[in-house]
C-alpha positions in Angstrom: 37.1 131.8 65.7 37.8 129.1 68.3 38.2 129.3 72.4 41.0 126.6 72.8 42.5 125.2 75.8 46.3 124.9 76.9 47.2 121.2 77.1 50.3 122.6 78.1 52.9 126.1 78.6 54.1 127.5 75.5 55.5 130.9 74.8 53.6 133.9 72.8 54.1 137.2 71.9 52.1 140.1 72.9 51.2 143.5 70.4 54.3 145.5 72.4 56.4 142.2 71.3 57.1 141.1 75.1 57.5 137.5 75.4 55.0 135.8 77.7 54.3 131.7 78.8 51.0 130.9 78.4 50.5 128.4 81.4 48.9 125.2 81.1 45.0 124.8 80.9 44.6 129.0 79.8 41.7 129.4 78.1 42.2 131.3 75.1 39.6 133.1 74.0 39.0 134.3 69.9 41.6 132.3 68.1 42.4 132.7 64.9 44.8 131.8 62.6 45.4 134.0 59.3 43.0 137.2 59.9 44.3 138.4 63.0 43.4 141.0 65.6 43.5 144.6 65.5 47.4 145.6 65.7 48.6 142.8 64.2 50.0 143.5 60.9 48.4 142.3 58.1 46.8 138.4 57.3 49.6 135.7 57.4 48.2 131.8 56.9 50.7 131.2 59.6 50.0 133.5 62.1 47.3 132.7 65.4 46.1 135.0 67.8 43.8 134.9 70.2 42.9 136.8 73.4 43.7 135.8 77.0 43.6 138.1 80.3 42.5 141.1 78.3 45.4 141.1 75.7 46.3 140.0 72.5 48.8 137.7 71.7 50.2 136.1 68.9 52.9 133.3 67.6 53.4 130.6 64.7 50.1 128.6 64.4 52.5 125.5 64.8 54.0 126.3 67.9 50.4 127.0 69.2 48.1 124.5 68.0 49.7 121.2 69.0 49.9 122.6 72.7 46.6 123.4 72.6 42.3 121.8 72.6 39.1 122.9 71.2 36.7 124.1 73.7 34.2 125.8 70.9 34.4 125.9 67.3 32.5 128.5 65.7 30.5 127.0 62.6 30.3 129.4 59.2 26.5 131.0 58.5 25.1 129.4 56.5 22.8 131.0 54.3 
């Protein structure tokens, strides 16, 4: 799970499938592509979600990523 920042708008998808821009520097909060966040149907390698002003919201990882900055990666345990 990342927080990325907008480099610039895009579109996205909320849970209730309403279309919303996601303006430029949004700081998006619990991004993730494949496992995604409760309501979202199943895990899709494709798929990124993430959380912004208290909502989920979802679109092609393409159409996301390339728009978007890493603010904080989160590292894997190790054990």
């Amino acid at each position: 799970m990342e927080t990325r920042q907008a480099r610039r708008e895009f579109t996205v998808f909320g849970l209730d499938l309403e279309r919303r821009m996601i303006p430029e520097n949004a700081i998006l909060r619990d991004f993730r592509i494949g496992p995604g966040h409760e309501g979202l149907a199943g895990s899709n390698p494709e798929v990124a979600s993430f959380h912004y002003e208290g909502a989920v919201y979802f679109n092609m990882a393409r159409e996301i990523v390339h728009r978007t900055a890493i603010v904080r990666a989160a590292w894997p345990c190790l054990k």
